[in-house]
N, C-alpha and C positions, 0 to 999 in steps of 0.2 A: 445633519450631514455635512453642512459648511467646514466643521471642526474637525474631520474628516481630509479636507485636503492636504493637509501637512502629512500625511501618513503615506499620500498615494504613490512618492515615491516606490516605497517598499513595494508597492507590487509590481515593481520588474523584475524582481526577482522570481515572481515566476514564469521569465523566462527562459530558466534553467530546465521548466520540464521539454521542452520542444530538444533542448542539446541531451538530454537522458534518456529519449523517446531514439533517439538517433542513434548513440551508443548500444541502447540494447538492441535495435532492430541487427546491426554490426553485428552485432557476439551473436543472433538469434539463427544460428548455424553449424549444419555437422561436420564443419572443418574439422572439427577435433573428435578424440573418440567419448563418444557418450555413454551415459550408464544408466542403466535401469534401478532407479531406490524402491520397487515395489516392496507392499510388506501384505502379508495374511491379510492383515486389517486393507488393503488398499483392494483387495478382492472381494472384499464384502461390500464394499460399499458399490451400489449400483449406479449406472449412468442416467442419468434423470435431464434430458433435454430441457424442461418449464426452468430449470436452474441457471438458462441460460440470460434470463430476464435480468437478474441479480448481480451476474456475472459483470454484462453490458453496462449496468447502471453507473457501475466501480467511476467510469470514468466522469461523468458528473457528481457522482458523490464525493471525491475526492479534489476536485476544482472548485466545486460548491462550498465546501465547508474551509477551503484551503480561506475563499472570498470571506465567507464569514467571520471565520476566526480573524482576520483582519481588519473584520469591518468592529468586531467586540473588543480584540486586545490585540495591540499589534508584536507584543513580545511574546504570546502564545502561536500566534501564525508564523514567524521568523523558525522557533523552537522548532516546532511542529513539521517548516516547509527543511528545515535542520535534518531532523530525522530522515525524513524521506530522502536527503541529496545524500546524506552521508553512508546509509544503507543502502542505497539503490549502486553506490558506488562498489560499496563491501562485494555487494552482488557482484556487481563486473567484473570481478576480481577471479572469486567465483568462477565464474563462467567462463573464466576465460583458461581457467587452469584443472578447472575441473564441471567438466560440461555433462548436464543429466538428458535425459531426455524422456517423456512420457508417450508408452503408447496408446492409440487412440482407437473407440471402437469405428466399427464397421456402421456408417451408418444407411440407414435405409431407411425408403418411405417418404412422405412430407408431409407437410405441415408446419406452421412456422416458428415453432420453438427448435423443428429441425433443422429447417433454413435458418435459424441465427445461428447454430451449433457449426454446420455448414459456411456460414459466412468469416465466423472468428478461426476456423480452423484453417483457412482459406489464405488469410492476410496474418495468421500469426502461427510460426513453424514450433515444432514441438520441442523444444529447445528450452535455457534457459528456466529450468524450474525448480531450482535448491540454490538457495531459498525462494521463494514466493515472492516475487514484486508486490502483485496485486493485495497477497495477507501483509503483505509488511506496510504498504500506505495504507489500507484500511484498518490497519491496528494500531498507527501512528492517529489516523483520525480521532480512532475513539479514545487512544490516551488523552492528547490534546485538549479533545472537548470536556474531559472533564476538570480542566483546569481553568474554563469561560464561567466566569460568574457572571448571575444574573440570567443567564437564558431561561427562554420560554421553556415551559416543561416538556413540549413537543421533542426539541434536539437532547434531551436528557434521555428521551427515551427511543424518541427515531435513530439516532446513530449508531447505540450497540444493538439495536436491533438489527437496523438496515447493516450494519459491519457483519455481524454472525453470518446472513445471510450470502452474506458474496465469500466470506470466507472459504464457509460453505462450499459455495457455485464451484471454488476453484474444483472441488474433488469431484462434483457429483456431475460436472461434466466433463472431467477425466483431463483437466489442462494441468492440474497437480498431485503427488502423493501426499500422506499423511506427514513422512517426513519434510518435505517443502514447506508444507504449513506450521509443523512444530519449530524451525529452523529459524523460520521468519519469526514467527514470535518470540523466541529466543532473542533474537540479533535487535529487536522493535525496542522488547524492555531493558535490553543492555546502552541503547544509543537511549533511549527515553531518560533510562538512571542519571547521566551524564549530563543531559541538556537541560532535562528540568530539575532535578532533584542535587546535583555535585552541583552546576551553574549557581539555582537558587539559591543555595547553603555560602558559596564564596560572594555572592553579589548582597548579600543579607549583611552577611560580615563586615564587607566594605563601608555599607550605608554607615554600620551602627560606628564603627573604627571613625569614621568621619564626623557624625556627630559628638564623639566625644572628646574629640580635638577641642 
């Protein structure tokens, strides 16, 4: 771990999420007029409150592995913490020019997958949902991780599991459409292509250009 501290700089950069946490909270309003992207498919699928477990979790999974990925490779968490600023920004954009809105059901009854369903809809206005924050960091997660060599088999297989499942959560308890999720991932492997894939290919180049000097 001592070998370690020369790196720790780099995690102040995550204190860009606390300024993007602030940002969307900003735009996450009907100031503007909003629009309904419902589709067939977005009626079929039902409200399932237990989905709200998954939903919740988004936000340690995604600071969890943000630590990880930095504690395994620190040019995989920079990439990775890349995606997320530069999309989350797209977003804003978004949202700021053109604002959706998702309605929510009626809910009744309690129990406490109700009370969380109840608590997130509470502190987070329905706003703000094309594309997906929440699919776009957790598909930034699972790109990333599979560019960590050497991990336990554990995070090979907990992450797209635990990612599908919040993906998931966003529809099944009605904070996103089907297009909001497709849009996000769309926007996830376009910013991914660029940071790991165009980056590595110019950075590879240099090396070899330099060697042969």
């Amino acid at each position: 771990m001592s070998e370690k501290k020369k790196d720790l700089p780099y995690l102040l950069f995550l204190l860009v999420m606390p300024a993007l946490g602030y940002l969307y909270t900003l735009l996450n309003t009907d100031a503007r007029e909003a629009v309904i992207l419902s589709t067939t498919l977005d009626e079929w699928i039902p409200f399932v409150p237990a989905f709200i477990v998954p939903y919740i979790l988004w936000y340690a999974f995604i600071l969890g592995y943000l630590f990880y990925f930095w504690f395994k490779d620190v040019q995989t968490f920079l990439k990775t913490l890349g995606i997320i600023v530069i999309g989350e920004l797209i977003c804003f954009v978004i949202y700021f020019y053109f604002q959706t809105t998702v309605p929510r059901p009626e809910l009744t009854g309690d129990g406490l997958f109700v009370d969380l369903v109840r608590m997130i809809y509470s502190h987070d206005q329905p706003y703000n949902a094309f594309p997906s924050i929440h699919v776009l960091t957790t598909f930034a997660i699972i790109l990333g991780n599979f560019n960590i060599r050497d991990k336990h088999l554990f995070h090979s297989v907990f992450v797209p599991i635990m990612g599908s499942l919040i993906i998931l959560s966003t529809l099944f308890v009605k904070q996103h459409f089907v297009l909001d999720m497709v849009s996000s991932v769309f926007l996830t492997v376009f910013i991914y292509g660029m940071m790991f894939e165009l980056y590595g290919v110019s950075a590879k180049k240099s090396k070899q250009a330099y060697l042969e000097e």
